[in-house]
C-alpha positions as CSV (number, residue, x, y, z in Angstrom):
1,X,9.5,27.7,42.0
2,X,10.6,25.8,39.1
3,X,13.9,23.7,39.7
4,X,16.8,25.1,37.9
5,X,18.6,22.9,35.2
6,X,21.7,21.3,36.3
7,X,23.3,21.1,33.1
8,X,23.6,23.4,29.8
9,X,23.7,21.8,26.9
10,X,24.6,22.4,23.1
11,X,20.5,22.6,23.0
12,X,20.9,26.0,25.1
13,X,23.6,27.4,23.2
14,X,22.2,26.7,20.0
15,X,18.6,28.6,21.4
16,X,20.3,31.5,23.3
17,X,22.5,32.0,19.8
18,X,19.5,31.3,17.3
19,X,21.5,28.5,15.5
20,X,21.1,25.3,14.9
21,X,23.1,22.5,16.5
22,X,25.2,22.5,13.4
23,X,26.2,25.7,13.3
24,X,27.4,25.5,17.1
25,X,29.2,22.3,15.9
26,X,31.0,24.0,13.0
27,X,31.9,26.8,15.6
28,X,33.7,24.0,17.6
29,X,35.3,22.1,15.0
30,X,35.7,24.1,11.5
31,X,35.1,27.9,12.7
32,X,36.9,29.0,9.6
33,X,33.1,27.9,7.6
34,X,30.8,29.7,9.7
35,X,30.7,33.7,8.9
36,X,32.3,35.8,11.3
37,X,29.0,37.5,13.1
38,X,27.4,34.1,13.3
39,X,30.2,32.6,15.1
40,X,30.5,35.7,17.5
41,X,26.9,35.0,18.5
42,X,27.7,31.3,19.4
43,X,31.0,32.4,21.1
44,X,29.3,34.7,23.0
45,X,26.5,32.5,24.0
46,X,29.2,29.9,25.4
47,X,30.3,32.6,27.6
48,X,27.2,33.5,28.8
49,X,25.8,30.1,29.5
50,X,29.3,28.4,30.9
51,X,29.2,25.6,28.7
52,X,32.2,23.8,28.3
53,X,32.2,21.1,25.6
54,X,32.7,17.1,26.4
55,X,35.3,17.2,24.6
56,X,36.1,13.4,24.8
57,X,32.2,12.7,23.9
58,X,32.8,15.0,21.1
59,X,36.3,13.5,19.4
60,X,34.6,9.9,20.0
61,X,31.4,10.8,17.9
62,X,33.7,12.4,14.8
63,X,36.4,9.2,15.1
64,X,39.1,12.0,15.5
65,X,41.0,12.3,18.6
66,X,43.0,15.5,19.4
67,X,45.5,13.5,21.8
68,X,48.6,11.7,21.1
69,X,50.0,8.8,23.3
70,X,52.8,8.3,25.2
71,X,54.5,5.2,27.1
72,X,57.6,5.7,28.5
73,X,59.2,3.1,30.4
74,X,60.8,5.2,33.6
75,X,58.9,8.1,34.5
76,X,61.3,8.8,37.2
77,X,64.0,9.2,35.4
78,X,64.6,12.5,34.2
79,X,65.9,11.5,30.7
80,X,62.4,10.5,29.8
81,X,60.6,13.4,31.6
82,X,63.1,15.7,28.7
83,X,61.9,13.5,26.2
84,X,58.2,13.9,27.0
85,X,58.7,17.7,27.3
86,X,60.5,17.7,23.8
87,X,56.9,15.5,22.7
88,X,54.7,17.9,24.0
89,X,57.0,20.5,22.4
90,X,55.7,19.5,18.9
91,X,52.4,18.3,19.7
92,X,51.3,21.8,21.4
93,X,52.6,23.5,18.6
94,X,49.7,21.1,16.3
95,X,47.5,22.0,19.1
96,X,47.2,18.5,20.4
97,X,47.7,17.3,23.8
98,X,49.8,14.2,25.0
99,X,48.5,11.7,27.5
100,X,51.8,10.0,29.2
101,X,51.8,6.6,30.9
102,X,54.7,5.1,32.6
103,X,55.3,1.5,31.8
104,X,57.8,1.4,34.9
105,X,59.9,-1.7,32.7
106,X,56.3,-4.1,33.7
107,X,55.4,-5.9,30.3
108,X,51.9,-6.3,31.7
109,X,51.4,-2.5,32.9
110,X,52.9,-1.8,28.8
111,X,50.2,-4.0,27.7
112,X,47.6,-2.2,29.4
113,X,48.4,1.3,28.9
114,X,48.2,0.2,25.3
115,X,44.7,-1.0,25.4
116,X,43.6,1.6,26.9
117,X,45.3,4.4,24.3
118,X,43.7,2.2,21.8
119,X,40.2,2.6,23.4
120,X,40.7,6.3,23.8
121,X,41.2,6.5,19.7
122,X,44.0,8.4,20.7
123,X,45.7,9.9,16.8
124,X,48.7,8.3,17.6
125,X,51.6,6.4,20.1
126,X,54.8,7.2,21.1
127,X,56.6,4.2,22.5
128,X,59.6,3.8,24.6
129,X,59.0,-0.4,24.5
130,X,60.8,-2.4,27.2
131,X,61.8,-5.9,25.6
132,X,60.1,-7.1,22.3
133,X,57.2,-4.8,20.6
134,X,53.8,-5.9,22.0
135,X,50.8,-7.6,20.0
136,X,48.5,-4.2,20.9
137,X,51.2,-2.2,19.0
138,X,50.1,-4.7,15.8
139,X,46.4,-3.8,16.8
140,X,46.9,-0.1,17.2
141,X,48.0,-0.1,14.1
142,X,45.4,-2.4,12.3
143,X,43.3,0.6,13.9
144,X,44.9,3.3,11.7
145,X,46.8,4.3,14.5
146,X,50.4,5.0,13.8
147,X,52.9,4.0,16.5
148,X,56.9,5.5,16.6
149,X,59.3,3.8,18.7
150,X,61.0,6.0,21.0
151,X,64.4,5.2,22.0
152,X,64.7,2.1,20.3
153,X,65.3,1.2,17.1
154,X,63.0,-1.1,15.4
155,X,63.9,-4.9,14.4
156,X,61.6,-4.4,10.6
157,X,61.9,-1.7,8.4
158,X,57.9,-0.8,8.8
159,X,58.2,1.5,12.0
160,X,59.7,4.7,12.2
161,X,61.8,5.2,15.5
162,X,64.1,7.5,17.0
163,X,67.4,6.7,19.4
164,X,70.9,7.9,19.8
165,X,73.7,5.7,18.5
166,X,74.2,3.3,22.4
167,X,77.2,1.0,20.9
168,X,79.0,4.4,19.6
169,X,78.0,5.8,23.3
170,X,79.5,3.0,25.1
171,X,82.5,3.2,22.7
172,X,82.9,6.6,23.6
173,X,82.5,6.3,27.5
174,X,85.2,3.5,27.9
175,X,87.5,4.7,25.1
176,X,87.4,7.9,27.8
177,X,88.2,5.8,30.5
178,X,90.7,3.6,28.8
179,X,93.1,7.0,27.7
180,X,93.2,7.7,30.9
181,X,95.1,4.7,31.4
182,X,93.0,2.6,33.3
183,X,93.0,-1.3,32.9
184,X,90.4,-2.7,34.6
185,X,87.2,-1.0,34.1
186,X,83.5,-2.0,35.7
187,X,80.5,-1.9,33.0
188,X,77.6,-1.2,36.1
189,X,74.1,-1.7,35.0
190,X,71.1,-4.1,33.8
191,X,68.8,-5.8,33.1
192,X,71.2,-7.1,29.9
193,X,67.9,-7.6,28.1
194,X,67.0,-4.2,27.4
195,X,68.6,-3.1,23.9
196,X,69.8,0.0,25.2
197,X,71.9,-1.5,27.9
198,X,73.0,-4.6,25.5
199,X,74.0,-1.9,23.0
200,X,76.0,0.2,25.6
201,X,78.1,-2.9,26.6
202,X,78.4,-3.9,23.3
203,X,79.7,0.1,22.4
204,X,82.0,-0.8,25.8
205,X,83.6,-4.1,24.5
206,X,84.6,-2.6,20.9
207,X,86.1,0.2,22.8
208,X,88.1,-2.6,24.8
209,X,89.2,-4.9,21.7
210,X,90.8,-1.6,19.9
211,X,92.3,-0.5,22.4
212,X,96.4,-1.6,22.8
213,X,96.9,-3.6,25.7
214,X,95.3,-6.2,27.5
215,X,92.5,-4.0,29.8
216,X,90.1,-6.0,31.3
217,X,86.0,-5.2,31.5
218,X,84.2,-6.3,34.2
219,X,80.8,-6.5,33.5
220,X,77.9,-6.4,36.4
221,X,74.1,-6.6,36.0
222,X,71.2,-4.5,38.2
223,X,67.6,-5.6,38.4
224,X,67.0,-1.8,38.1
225,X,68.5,1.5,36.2
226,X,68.1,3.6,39.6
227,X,70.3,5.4,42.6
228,X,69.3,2.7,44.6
229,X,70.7,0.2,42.4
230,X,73.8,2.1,42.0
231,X,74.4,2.5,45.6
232,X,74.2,-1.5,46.3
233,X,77.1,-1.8,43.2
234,X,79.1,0.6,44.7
235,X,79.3,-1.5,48.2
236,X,80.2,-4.8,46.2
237,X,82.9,-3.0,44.2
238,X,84.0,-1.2,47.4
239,X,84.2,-4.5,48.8
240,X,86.4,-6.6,46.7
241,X,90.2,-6.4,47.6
242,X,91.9,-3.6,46.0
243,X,94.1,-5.7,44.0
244,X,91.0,-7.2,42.1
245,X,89.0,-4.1,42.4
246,X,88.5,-1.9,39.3
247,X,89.7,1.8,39.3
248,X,86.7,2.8,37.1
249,X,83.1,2.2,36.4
250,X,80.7,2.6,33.2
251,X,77.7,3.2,34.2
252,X,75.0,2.9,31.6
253,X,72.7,5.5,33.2
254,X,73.3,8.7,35.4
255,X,70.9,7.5,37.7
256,X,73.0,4.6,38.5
257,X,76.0,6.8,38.4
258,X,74.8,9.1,40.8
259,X,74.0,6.4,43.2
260,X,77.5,4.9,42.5
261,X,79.0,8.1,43.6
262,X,77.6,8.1,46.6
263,X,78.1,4.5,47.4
264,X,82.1,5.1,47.0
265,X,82.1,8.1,49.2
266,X,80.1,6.6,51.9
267,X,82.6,3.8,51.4
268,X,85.6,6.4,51.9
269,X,86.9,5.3,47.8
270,X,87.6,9.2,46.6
271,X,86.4,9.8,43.4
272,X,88.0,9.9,40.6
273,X,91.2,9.2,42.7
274,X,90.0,5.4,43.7
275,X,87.2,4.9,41.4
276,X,86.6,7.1,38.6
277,X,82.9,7.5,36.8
278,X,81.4,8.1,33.5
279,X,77.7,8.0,33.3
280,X,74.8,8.0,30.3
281,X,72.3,10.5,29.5
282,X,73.6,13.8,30.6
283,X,70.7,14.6,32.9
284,X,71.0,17.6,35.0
285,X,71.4,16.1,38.5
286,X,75.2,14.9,36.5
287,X,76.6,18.4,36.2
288,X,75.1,19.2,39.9
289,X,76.4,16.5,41.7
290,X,78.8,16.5,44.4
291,X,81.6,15.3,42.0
292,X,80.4,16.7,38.7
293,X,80.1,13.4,36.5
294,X,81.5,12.9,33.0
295,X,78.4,11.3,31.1
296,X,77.2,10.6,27.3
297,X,75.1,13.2,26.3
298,X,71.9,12.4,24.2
299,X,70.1,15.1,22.9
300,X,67.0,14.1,24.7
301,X,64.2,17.0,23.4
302,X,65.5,16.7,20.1
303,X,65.0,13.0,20.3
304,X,61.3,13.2,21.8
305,X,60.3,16.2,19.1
306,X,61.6,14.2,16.2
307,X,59.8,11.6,17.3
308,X,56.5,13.6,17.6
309,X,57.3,14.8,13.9
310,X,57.5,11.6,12.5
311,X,54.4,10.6,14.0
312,X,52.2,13.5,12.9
313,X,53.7,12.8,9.4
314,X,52.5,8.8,9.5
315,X,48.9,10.3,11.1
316,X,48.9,12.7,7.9
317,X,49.6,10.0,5.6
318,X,47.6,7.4,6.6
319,X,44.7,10.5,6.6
320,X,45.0,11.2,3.0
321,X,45.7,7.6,1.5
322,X,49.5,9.3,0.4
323,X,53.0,7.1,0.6
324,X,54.5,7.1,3.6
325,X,58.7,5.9,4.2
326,X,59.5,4.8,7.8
327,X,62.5,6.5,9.5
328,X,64.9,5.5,11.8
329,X,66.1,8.5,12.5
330,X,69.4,7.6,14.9
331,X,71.4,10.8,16.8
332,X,74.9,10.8,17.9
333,X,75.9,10.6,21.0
334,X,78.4,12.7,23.1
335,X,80.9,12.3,25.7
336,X,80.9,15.2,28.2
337,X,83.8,15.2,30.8
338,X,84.0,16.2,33.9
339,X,85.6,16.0,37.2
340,X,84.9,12.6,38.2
341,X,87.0,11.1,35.5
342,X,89.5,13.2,35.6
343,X,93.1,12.4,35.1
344,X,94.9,12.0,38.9
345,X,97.8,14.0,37.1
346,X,95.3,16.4,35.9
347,X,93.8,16.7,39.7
348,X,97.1,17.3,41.2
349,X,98.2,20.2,38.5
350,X,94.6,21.5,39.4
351,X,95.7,21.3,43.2
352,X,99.0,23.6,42.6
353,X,97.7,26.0,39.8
């Protein structure tokens, strides 16, 4: 008995169709050319044989991926898991597909995930850098592929990125924190080197020099933007004498604020009574927790499916040789109260309504 082929191959659909290999390749790439009957046939002979297309063999041989890149720097962080799901928002609707990558704030782990999009052919990068912008970006780019900068806004005019406004966010968070009268407010959260953490305390410090009266920031630095880090703030603050200790903390992500939270309590500071909070992003685990936390909201789908748009539009562009202007497209933030900075008098008229 004859051994049965292990593969099927564009050869067999082409034969079982009565096509040649071109016609079965204009089927998978430009069906709208072949004539309706013809490209039944070859659909039907697909079906019938089980093929299923290398797809990544195919886009290599016509120089034309179908798949957009993506390197975020914190997967774990649910404000960059919303902005990947606002990405993928705009790139199904092209019917693309995004490859993520977590750069998890490692320059080298960046610079590989770069190489490797760039060997992929991928159409195009969305990038959420961690310090400076990489040399691969410069080489992606050399490469015809387009990269956007996610949030971060870029130092040149020649990229198109797409961020909320930090400063105005910090402003807005310690402004908060500062009309509710208190004078000696913690800014929690590092490294200082990343731009949106620089920006925040910046936004924090203006908020602080216009506002009457002599209030005092405090300003601490974490090796990481996570609960755990938050936690380990939360003991130091809890341990400094009460007299020096600040009634209320800025953190520059909810992840740290979360972990802050539950720092204090384990400490037995009440919040907002002892310590009161205001976090950044607005992710869901804010409104859920424990003490519902006051936070800046950034419109995190809207800023990922912007930034997918702006992309497609450079890929376009650089496809039909027209002009293409570079946006930095910037949102504005927005401060979202909740309990845990909450006014004490507001807590007690709460208590007796």
């Amino acid at each position: 008995m004859a051994a049965r082929k292990a593969t099927v191959s564009m050869k067999d659909v082409a034969a079982l169709a009565g096509v040649s290999l071109g016609t079965v390749s204009n089927v998978l790439n430009s069906p709208d050319i072949v004539a309706e009957p013809t490209r039944r046939r070859v659909e039907l002979a697909i079906a019938k044989l089980g093929w299923i297309p290398n797809e990544p063999a195919r886009q290599l041989r016509a120089g034309r991926s179908r798949s957009i890149g993506m390197i975020v720097m914190d997967i774990a962080n649910p404000f960059y898991i919303d902005l990947v799901i606002g990405a993928e928002n705009c790139v199904h609707e092209r019917g693309y597909s995004v490859q993520v990558g977590n750069s998890a704030q490692e320059a080298d782990r960046e610079r590989a995930q770069l190489l490797v999009l760039m060997q992929q052919r991928v159409r195009g990068v969305l990038l959420a850098p961690i310090w400076g912008l990489d040399e691969r970006v410069g080489q992606l780019r050399l490469r015809g592929i387009p990269v956007v900068l996610l949030d971060r806004a870029g130092n040149v005019s020649d990229f198109c990125s797409v961020k909320v406004d930090d400063v105005e966010g910090g402003r807005l968070a310690v402004q908060h924190l500062l009309e509710q009268g208190h004078t000696r407010i913690a800014v929690i959260g590092g490294p200082g080197k990343l731009q949106q953490v620089a920006d925040r305390r910046l936004g924090a410090e203006l908020a602080r020099s216009r506002h009457n009266g002599s209030a005092e920031l405090i300003v601490m630095s974490t090796a990481h933007l996570d609960v755990d880090a938050g936690v380990a703030a939360a003991e130091e603050l809890a341990a400094m004498p009460s007299s020096e200790r600040p009634t209320a903390v800025f953190a520059t992500n909810d992840l740290l604020a979360i972990g802050l939270l539950q720092g204090f309590v384990t400490a037995g500071l009440r919040v907002p009574n002892d310590m009161a909070i205001v976090g950044y992003d607005d992710i869901a685990f804010a409104a859920a927790a424990a003490v519902p936390l006051s936070s800046v909201r950034q419109p995190r789908l809207e800023i990922g499916y912007r930034a997918a748009e702006l992309l497609f539009d450079e890929v376009e562009a650089n496809e039909t040789d027209a002009d293409h202007e570079h946006q930095q497209v910037r949102f504005a933030p927005e401060l979202v109260v909740r309990r845990s900075s909450a006014m004490r008098r507001d807590l007690t008229a709460a208590v007796h309504a």
